[in-house]
DRENKOLFI-165999 format. One record per residue (C-alpha): residue number from 0; residue in one letter; z, y, x. Coordinates in nm, 4 decimals. Example, Ala and Ser with C-alpha at 12.3 -4.5 7.8 and 13.67 -1.06 7.14 Angstrom:
<rolos>
<i 0 aa a z 0.7800 y -0.4500 x 1.2300>
<i 1 aa s z 0.7140 y -0.1060 x 1.3670>
</rolos>
This chain:
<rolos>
<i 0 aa x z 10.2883 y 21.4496 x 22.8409>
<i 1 aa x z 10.0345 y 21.4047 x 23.1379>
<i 2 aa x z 10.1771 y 21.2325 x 23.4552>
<i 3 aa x z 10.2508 y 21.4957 x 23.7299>
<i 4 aa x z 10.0253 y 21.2423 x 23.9459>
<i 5 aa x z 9.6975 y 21.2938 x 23.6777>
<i 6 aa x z 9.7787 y 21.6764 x 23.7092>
<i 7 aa x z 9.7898 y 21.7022 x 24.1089>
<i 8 aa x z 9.4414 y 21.4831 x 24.1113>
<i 9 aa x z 9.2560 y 21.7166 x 23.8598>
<i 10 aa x z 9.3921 y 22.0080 x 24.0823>
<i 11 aa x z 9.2609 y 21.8502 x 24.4173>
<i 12 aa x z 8.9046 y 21.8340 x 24.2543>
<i 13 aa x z 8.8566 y 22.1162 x 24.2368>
<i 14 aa x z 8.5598 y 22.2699 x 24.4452>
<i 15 aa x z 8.8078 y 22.5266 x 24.6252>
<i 16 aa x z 9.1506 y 22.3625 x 24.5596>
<i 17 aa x z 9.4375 y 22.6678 x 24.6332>
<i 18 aa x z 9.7109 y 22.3989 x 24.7210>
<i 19 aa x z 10.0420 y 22.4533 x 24.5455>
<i 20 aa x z 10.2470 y 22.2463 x 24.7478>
<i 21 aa x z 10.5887 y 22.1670 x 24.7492>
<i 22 aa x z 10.8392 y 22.1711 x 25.0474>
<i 23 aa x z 10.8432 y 21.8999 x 25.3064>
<i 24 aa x z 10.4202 y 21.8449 x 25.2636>
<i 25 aa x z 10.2631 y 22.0140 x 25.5404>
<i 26 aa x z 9.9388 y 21.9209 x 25.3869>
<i 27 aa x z 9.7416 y 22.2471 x 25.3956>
<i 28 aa x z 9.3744 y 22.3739 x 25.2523>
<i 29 aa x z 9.1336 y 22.5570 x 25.4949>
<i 30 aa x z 8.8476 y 22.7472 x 25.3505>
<i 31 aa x z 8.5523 y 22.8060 x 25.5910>
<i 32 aa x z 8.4536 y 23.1882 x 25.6020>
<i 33 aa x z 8.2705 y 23.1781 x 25.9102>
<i 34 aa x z 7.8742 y 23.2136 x 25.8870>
<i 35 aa x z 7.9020 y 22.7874 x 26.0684>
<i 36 aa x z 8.0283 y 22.4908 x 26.0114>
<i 37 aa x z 8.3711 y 22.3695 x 26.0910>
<i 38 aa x z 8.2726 y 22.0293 x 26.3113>
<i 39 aa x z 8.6225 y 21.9388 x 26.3876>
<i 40 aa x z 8.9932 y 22.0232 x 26.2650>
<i 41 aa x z 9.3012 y 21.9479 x 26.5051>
<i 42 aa x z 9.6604 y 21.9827 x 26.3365>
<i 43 aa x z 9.9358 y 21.8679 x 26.5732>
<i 44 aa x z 10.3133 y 21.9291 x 26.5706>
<i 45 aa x z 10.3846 y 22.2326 x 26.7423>
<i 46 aa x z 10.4400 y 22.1967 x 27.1235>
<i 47 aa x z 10.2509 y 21.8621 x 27.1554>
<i 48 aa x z 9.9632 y 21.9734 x 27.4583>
<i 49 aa x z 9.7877 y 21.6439 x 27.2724>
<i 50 aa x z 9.5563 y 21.7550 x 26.9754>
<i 51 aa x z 9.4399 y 21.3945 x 26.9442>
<i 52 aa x z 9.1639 y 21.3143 x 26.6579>
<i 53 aa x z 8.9455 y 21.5586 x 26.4467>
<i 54 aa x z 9.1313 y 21.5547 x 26.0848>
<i 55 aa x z 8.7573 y 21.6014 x 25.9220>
<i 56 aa x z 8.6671 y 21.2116 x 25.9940>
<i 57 aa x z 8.3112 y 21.3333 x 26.1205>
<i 58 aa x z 8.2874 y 21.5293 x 25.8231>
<i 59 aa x z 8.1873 y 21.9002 x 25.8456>
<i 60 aa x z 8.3213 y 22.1881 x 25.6432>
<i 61 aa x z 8.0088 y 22.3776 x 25.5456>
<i 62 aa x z 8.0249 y 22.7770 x 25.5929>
<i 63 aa x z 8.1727 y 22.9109 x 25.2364>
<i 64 aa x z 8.3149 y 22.5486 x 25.1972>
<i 65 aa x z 8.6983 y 22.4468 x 25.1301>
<i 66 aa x z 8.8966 y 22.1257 x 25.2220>
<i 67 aa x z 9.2279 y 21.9897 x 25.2039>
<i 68 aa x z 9.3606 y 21.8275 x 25.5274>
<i 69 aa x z 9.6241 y 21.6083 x 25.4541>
<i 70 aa x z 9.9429 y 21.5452 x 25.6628>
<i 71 aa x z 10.1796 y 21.2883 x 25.6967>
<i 72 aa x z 10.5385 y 21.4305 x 25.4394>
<i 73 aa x z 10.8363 y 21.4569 x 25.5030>
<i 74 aa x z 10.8102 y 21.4817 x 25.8883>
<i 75 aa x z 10.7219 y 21.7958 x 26.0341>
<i 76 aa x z 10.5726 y 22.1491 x 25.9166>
<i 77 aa x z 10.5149 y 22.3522 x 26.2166>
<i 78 aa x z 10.1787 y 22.2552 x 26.3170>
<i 79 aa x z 9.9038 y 22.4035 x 26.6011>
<i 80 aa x z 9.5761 y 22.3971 x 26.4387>
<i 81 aa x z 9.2440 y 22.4095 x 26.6250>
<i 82 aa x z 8.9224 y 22.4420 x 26.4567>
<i 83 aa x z 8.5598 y 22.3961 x 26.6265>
<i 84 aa x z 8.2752 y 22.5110 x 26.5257>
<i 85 aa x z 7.9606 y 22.3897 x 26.5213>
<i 86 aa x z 7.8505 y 22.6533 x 26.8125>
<i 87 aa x z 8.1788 y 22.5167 x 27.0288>
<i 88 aa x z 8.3748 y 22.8213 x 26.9654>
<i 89 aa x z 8.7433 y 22.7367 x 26.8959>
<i 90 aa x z 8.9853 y 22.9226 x 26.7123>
<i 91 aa x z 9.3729 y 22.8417 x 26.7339>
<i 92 aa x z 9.6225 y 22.8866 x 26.5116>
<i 93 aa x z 9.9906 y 22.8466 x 26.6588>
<i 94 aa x z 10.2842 y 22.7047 x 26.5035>
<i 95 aa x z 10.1649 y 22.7531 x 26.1220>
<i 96 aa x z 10.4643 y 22.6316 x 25.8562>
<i 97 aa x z 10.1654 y 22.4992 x 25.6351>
<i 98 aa x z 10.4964 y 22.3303 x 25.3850>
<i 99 aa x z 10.4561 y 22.6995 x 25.2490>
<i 100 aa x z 10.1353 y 22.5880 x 25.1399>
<i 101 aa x z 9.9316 y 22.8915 x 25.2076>
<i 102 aa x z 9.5462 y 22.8372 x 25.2597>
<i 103 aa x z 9.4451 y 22.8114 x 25.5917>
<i 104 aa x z 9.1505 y 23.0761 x 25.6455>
<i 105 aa x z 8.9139 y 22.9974 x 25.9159>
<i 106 aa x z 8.6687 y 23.2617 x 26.0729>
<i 107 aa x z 8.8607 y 23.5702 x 25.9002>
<i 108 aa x z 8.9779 y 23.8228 x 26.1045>
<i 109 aa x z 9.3574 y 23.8228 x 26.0391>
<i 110 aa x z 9.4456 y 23.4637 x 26.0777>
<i 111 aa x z 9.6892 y 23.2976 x 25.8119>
<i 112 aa x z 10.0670 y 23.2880 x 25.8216>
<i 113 aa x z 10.0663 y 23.6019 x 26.0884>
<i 114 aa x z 9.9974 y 23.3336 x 26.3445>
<i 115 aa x z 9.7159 y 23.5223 x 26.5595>
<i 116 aa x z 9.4543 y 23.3474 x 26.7320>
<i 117 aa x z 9.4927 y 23.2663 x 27.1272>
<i 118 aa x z 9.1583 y 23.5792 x 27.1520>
<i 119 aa x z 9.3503 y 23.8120 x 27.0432>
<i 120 aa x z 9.4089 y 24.0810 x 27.3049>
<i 121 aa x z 9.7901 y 24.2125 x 27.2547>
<i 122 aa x z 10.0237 y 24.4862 x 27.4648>
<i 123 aa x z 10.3051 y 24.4424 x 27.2465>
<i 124 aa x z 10.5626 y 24.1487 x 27.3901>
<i 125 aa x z 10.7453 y 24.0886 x 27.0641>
<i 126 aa x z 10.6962 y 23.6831 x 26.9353>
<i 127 aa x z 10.8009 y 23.4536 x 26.7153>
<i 128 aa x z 11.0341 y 23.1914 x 26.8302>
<i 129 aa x z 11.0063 y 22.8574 x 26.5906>
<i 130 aa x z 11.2441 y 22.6236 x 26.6492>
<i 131 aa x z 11.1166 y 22.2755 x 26.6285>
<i 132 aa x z 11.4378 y 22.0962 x 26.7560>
<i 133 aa x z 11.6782 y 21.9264 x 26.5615>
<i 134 aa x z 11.9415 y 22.1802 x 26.6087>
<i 135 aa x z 11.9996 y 22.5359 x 26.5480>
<i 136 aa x z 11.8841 y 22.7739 x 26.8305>
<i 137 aa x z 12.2152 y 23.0014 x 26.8596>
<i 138 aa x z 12.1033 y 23.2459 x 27.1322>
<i 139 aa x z 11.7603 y 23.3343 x 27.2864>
<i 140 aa x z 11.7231 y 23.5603 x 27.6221>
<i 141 aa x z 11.4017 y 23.7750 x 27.7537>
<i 142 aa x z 11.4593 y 23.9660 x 28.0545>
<i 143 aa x z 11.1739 y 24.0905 x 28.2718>
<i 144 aa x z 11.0167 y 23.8106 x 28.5290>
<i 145 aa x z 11.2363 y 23.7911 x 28.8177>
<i 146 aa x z 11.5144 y 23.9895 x 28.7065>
<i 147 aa x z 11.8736 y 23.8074 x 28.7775>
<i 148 aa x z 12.0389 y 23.9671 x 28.4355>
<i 149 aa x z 11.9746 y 23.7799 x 28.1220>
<i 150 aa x z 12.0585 y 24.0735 x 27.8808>
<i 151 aa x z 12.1787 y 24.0510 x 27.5651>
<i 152 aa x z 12.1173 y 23.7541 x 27.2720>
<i 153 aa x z 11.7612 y 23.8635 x 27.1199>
<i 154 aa x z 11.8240 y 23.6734 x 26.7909>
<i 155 aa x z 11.9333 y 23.9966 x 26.5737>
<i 156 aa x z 11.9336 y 23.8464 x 26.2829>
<i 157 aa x z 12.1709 y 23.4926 x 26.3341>
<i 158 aa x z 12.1050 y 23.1348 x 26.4062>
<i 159 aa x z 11.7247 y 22.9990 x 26.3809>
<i 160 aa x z 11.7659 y 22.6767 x 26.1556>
<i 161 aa x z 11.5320 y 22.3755 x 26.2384>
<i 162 aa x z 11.2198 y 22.4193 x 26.1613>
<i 163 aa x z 11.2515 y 22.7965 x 26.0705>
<i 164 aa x z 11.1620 y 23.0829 x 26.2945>
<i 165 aa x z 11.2407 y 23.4520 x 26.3732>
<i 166 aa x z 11.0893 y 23.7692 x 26.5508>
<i 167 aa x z 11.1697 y 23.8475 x 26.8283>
<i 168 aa x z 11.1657 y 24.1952 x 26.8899>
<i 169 aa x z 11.0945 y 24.3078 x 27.2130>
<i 170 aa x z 11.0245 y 24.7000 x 27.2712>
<i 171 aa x z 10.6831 y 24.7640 x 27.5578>
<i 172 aa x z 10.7309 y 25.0005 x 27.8910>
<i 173 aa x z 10.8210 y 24.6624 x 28.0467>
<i 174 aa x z 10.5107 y 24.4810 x 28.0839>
<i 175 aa x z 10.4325 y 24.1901 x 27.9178>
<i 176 aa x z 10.6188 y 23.9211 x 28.1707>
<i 177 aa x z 10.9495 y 23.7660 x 28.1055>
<i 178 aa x z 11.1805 y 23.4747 x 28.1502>
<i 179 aa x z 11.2862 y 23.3113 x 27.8358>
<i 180 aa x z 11.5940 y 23.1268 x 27.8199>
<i 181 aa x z 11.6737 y 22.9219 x 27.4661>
<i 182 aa x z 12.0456 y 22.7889 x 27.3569>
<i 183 aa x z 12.0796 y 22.5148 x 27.1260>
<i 184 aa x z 12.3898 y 22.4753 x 26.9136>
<i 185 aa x z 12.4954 y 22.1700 x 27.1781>
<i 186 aa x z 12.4647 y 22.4393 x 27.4402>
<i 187 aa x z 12.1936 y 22.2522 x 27.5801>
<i 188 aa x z 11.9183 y 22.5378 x 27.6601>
<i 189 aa x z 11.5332 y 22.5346 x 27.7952>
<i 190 aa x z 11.3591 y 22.8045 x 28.0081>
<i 191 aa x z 11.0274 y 22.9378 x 28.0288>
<i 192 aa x z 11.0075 y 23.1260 x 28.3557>
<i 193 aa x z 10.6827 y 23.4575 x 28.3840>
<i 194 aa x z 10.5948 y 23.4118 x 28.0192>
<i 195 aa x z 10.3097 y 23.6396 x 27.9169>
<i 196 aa x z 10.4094 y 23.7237 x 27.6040>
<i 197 aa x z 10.1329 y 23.9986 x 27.5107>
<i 198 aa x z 9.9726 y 23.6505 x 27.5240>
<i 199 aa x z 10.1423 y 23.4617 x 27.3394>
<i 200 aa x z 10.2971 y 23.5930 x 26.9513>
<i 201 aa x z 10.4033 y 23.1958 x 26.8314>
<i 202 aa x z 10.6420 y 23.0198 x 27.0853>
<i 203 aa x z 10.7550 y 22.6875 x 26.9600>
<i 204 aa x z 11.0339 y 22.5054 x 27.1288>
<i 205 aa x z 11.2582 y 22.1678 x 27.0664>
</rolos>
């Protein structure tokens, strides 16, 4: 029988590797189908305003090229990813689960995971909510900036688990402003007051 190690190296060889990986390794694979070069690659946990270092090492990803990024296991697998181009155009992707070990496509016009790029012009204030705390989120309120009622609990379908997330439905005629107020299961909640949420379709909190 070949070692399961042997097998994952012959995979990874590959000129355009399709990772196959398993839960709890947010290593990911981005394929380049821009008509540039990806200069530098960004992957930070979700939330963290610091992108730190470029994941390529000073390598580039050529257009039509493929590379696996790898990422510490067992730690985290909601990530913000921010590629560069060689131009200086960014493109963002927000609070990607790469465990599920989708490729990452760069340059395409529907980004991966349904995470949409920061460009994108939206009129429609539903999000996803990703919880990247170590609790579950039990409740989640949206009422239009300013208003004094909260409403009712937005989370119509239960509990968001750490690490998991949920849409948030939210129906338009009521602009695209609202405060946001989270509930973990310690009761202990966090607010986001005149969130533009046509803006935004990936909120991570913790």
């Amino acid at each position: 029988m070949i070692p399961r190690s042997l097998v994952l190296a012959i995979v990874l060889t590959a000129a355009a590797p399709a990772l196959a990986l398993a839960q709890g390794n947010p290593s990911f694979n981005v394929i380049n189908k821009s008509g540039m070069a990806i200069r530098e690659l960004f992957a930070t946990p979700a939330g963290d305003a610091n992108f730190g270092r470029s994941r390529l090492n000073g390598r580039a990803i050529p257009a039509g090229g493929a590379q696996v990024i790898r990422l510490p296991a067992g730690t985290n697998c909601i990530y913000d990813i921010r590629i560069t181009f060689a131009g200086g155009r960014n493109e963002d992707h927000r609070a990607v689960n790469t465990c599920r070990g989708t490729d990452l496509i760069a340059g395409a016009d529907t980004p991966v995971d349904g995470a949409a790029s920061t460009s994108e012009s939206r009129t429609d204030p539903s999000f996803r909510l990703f919880n990247g705390g170590k609790l579950a989120v039990i409740e989640l309120y949206a009422s239009p900036a300013g208003s004094p009622k909260r409403g009712e609990n937005r989370l119509t379908e239960g509990v968001i688990a750490p690490g998991a997330a949920q849409v948030v439905h939210i129906q338009g005629g009521e602009g695209c402003n609202y405060d946001l107020h989270v509930v973990f299961a310690d009761h202990a909640s966090r607010e986001k007051k005149n969130a533009d949420l046509c803006k935004i379709t990936d909120l991570p909190v913790r």
